[in-house]
N, C-alpha and C positions, 0 to 999 in steps of 0.2 A: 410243358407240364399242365395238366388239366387242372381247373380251381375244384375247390371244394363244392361249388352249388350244379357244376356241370359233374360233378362224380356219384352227387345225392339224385339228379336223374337220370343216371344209368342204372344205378343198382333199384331206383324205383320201378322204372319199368323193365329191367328183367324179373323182381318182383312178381308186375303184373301178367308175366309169361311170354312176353315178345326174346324175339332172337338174336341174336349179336347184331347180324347183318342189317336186320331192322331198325335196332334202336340206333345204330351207327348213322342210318340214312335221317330217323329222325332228331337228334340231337346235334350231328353236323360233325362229325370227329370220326377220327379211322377206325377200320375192325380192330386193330392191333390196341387202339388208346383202349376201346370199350372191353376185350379180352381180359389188358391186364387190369382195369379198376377191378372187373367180375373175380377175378384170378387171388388180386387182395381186398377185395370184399368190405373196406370200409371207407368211407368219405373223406377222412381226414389226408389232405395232402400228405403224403409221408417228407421228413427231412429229405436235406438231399446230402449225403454223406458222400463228400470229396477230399480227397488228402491235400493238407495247402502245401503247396511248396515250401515256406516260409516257416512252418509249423517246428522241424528241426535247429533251427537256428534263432530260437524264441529270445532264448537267453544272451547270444549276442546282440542280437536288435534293444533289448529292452538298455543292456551296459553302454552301446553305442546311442541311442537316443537321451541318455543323460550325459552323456560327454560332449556330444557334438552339441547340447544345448536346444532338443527339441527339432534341428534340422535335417528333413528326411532327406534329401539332396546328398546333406553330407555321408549320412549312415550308409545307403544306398552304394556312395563311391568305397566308404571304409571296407561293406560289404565285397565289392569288387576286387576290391587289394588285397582280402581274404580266400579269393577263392569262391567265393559265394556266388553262383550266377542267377541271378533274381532279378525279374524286368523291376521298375521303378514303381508302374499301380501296380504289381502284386506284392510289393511292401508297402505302401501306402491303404490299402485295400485289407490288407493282415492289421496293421496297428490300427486302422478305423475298426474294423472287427472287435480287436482285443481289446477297444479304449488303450491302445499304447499312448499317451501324448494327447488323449482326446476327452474331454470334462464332459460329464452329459450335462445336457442344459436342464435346468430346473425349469418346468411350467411356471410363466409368467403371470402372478394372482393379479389382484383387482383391487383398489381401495376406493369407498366409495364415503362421502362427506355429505353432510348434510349442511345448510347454509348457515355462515357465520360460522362455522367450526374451526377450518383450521388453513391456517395461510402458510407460503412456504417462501422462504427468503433465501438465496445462495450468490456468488458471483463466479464468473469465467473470464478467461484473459481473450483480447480483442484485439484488432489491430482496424485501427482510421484513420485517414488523411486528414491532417489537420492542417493548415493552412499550407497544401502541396506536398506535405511531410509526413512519411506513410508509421502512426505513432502507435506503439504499445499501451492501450487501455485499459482500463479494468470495470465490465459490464455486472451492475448492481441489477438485480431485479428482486420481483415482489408479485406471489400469483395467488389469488384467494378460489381455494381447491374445488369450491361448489362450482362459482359462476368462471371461471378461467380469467376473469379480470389480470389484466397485465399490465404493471408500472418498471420502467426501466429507466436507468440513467448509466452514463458512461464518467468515470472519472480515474485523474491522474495515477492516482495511489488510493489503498482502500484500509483506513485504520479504524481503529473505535470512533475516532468524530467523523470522519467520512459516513461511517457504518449510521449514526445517529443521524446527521443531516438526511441520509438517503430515506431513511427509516420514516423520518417527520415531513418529508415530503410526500413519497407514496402513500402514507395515512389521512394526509390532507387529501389527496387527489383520490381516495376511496372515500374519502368522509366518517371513517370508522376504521376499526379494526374488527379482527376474528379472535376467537377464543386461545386460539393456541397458535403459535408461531414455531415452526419447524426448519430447523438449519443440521448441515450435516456437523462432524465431529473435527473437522478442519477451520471452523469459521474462529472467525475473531474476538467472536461473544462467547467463544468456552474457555471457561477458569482451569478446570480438570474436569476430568472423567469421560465417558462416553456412552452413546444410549440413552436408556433409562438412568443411569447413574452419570448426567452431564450435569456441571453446575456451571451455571454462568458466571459473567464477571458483574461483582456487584453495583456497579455505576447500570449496565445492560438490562439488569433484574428490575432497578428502580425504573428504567427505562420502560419496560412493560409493565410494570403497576399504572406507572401516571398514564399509559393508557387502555390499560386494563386486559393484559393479555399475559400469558407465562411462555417459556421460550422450551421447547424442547428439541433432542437432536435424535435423528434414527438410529438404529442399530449397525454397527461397522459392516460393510461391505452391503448393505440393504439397502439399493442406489434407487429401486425401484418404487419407496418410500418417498423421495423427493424428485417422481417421473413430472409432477405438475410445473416445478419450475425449472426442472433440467432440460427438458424438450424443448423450451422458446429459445433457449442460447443459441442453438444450429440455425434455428428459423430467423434470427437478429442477426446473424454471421453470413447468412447466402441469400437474406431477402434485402434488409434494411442497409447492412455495409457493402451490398454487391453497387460499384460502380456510383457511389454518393461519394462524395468531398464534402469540407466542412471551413469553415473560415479562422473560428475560433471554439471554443471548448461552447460559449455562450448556441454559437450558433448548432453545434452537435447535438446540444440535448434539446435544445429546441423544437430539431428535426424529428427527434428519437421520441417526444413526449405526441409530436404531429400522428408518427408511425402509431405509438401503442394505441392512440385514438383509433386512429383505422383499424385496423387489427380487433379490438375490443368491440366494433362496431360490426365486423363481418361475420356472417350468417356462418356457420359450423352445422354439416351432413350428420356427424356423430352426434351432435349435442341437439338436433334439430330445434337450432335457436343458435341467437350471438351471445356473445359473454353478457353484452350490453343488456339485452333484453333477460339475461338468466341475474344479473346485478339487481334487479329490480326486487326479487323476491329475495335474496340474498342480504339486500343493506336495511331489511328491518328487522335481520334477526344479528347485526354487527354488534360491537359495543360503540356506543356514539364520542365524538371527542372530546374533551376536556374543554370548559368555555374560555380558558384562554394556555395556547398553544405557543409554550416558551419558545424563543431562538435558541437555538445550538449554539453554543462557543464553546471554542477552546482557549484554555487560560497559561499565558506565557506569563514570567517575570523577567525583563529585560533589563540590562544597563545601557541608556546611549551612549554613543561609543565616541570617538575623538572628530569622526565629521559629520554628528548629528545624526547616523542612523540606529535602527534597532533592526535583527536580524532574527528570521523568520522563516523555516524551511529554506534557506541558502537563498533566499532573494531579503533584500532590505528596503525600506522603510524611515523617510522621512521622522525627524520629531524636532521640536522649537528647540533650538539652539541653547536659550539658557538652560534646558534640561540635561545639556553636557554631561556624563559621569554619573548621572542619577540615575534609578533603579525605576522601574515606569514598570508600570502592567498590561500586558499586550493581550487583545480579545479576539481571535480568529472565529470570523463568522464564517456562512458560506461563502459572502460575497464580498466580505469587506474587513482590513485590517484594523482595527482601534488601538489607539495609543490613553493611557489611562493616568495620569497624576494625580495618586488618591482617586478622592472620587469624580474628579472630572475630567471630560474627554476632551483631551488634548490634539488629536489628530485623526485622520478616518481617511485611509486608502483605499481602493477597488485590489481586493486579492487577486494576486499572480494563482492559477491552480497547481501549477508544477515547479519544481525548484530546478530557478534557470539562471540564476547567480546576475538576476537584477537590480535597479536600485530605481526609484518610485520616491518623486523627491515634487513635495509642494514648496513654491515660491515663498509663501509669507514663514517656513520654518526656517531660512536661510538669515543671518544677522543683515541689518541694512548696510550700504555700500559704506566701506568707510570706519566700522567697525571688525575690529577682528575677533577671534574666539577667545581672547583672551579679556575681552571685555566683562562678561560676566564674573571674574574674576578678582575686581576690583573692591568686593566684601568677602575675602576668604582673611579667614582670622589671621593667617601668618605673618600678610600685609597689614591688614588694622592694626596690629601689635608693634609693627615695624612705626607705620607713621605716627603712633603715636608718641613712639620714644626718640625719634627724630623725624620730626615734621621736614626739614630741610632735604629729605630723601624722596617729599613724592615727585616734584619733577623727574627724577632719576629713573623712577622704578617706571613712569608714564614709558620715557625712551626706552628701556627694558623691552616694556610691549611691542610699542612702534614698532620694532626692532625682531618681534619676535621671538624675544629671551625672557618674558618674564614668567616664565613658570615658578609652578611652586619650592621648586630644585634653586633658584637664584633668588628666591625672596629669603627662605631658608639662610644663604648662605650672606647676604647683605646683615640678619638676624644675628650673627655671628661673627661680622664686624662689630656691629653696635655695642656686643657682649665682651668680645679679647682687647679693642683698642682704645686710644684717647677719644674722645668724642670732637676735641678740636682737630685732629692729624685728618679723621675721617671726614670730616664737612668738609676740609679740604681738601680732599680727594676726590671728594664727591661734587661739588662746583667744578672740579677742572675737568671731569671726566662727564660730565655733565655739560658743559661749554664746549668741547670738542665731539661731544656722539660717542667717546667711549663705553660699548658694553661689553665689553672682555673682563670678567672680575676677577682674573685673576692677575689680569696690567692696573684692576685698580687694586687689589689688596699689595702689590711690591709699591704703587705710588703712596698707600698708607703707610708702609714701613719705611720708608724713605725718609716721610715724614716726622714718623718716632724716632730714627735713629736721629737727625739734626736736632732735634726738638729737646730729645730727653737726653742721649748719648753727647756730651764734650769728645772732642777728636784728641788724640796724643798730642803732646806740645811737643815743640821739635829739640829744647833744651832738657827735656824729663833725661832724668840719668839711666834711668831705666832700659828708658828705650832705648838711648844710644849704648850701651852697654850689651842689652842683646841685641841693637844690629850690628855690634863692633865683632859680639860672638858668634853671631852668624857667617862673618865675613870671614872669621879664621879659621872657619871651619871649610 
């Protein structure tokens, strides 16, 4: 079929009075093409009206591509088992036509920032070798939309304090922030809502006051709105983790903070300039930082528990020994676990990043050799009230420990001889069970009653009439 600019010069020069056979020879196309343009007389390509095959059977294709789930394979066969004989492109060919099954695509706009305006933060799931161990990550990034500037870290899990520590590192390593901060409708920073109407979570909010930025989220399904930090995910995924291993989490972002350096430093065709060099005009129109740049923590309240630890994302942690049972306040930094008694720091681990059900045990919180856990225990009031009301019991309660038995459950219950029996029966019980390592208290409370009954109880005489009378009844019976 002839185009349109080859049909505008044929009918110009028949126009100008030349003959079929001529303007054929000069334009390059048959007598028969230049006939019929002359024949219909206007330049417009005419449609080309052909009946589809597929045209009759619209309404099965369209019933059958909602059933089979958009699969034209399937449709195609449903067709066949129907009676329907219809190659494969000319159903495929008919619902491309019709938009059966086919979204038109929306022209892709443009969004253009001017510097220090607005930065975009999101994260994507990962997978790295970690010490030979191919681990599931979670890749934080951070891209300030003028100069393409890129800060990325990789970590275990990603919650509001991961989100914060990531946050106060990348703003260090730009030296500022941008006016607005943009994250999708999925992140961790949204309270409710979405869009225009996202509110953040208010710990997040004070997060970008102190350094001077407000947090907004795009519009649902407007992925195109967060192209600036969505596009280095693929490029971190088949550049940076193609064929890298890593030793430890220390040593990954190490490599990953090496990478964004490079990356940030290289010249970009589109941008004619590197981020590096585009950064420059960009970090005088930032907001500058805060002159002094708190640490991130997170704040536990723990009790240590019965072998000196406190537990923390499933890995534990060391604390001094006398703090047994006590309630302690635990401060998870980036890098380092704190132990808190009141106000002073009682202990300081290197954070596990992941919960791997460890235990992280310093030397001097262990008691020294030779004392047991039951040491500190030697001013708990239930004891102090015991020896004071019989002092002849502390050796006792000492072998107790030795022994392993002196808890608060058998101080308790020593507390309760002192209170039901003689105070003589019992001192004798307690030297004899005391003299032999007896701590069974309940061989010493029958050697107590033993006691009582000789002591206080006379035995039957064997001439009482009594008794002989009912043993003599007994006997007749």
């Amino acid at each position: 079929m002839l185009d349109e600019s080859t049909r505008v010069a044929i009918l110009r020069l028949r126009s100008a009075g030349h003959g079929s056979r001529e303007i054929a020879r000069m334009v390059g196309v048959s007598r028969g093409g230049v006939k019929k343009v002359l024949k219909q007389g206007r330049a417009e390509v005419p449609p080309v009206e052909r009946a589809e095959k597929a045209e009759p059977h619209r309404e099965q294709i369209v019933e059958l591509h909602g059933s089979c789930k958009g699969n034209l394979v399937r449709v195609h066969e449903e067709l066949a088992g129907l009676g329907v004989h219809l190659s494969y492109p000319a159903l495929t060919a008919f619902c491309r036509r019709h938009r059966i099954g086919y979204t038109p695509e929306a022209p892709a706009g443009q969004y253009v920032f001017t510097p220090g305006e607005e930065m975009q933060h999101d994260t994507s799931p990962h997978k790295a070798r970690i010490g030979g161990v191919l681990r599931p990550v979670v890749t934080a990034s951070l891209v300030l939309c003028f100069s393409r500037m890129l800060f990325a870290q990789m970590l275990a899990r990603f919650t509001r304090f991961e989100c914060k520590v990531f946050l106060t590192d990348a703003l260090v390593y730009f030296g500022g922030a941008c006016g607005r901060g943009m994250i999708d409708n999925t992140h961790v920073l949204v309270l409710s809502g979405s869009g225009r109407d996202m509110v953040p979570v208010p710990e997040m909010a004070v997060f970008g006051e102190r350094y001077g930025f407000e947090w907004r989220a795009h519009a649902i399904g407007d992925a195109n709105r967060s192209a600036r930090v969505e596009r280095p995910f693929d490029y971190i995924d088949k550049n940076f983790l193609a064929g890298r291993s890593f030793t430890d989490w220390d040593d990954l972002n190490q490599q990953l903070r090496a990478w964004c350096d490079k990356v940030n430093a290289r010249r970009r065709r589109h941008l004619h300039a590197s981020p590096r060099e585009l950064f420059l005009t960009e970090r005088a129109h930032m907001k500058p930082l805060p002159a002094w740049v708190p640490e991130v923590y997170a704040l536990h309240h723990r009790i240590v528990d019965s072998e000196g630890f406190v537990n923390v994302h499933r890995n534990r942690y060391s604390a001094p020994w006398a703090l047994m049972g006590r309630q302690v306040e635990v401060r998870e930094t980036k890098d380092r676990i704190e132990v808190f008694d009141g106000p002073r720091r009682v202990a300081s681990h290197r954070r596990i990043p992941e919960p791997r059900d460890e235990r992280v045990t310093e030397a001097s919180h262990r008691p020294p050799r030779g004392e047991g856990v039951f040491a500190r225990r030697a001013v708990s009031p239930e004891e102090t009230r015991l020896v004071e009301r019989m002092p002849e019991v502390a050796p006792y309660v000492a072998l107790l420990k030795k022994r392993g038995r002196g808890t608060a459950r058998e101080i308790r219950w020593l507390l309760r001889f002192v209170d039901d029996y003689p105070i003589d029966a019992l001192r004798a019980a307690i030297a004899v069970a005391t003299q032999y390592g007896m701590t069974d208290l309940e061989r010493l409370e029958r050697m107590v009653l033993r006691g009582v009954v000789r002591d206080f109880f006379l035995p039957p005489r064997q001439d009482d009439p009594d008794t002989n009378e009912t043993e003599d009844d007994d006997d007749d019976g």
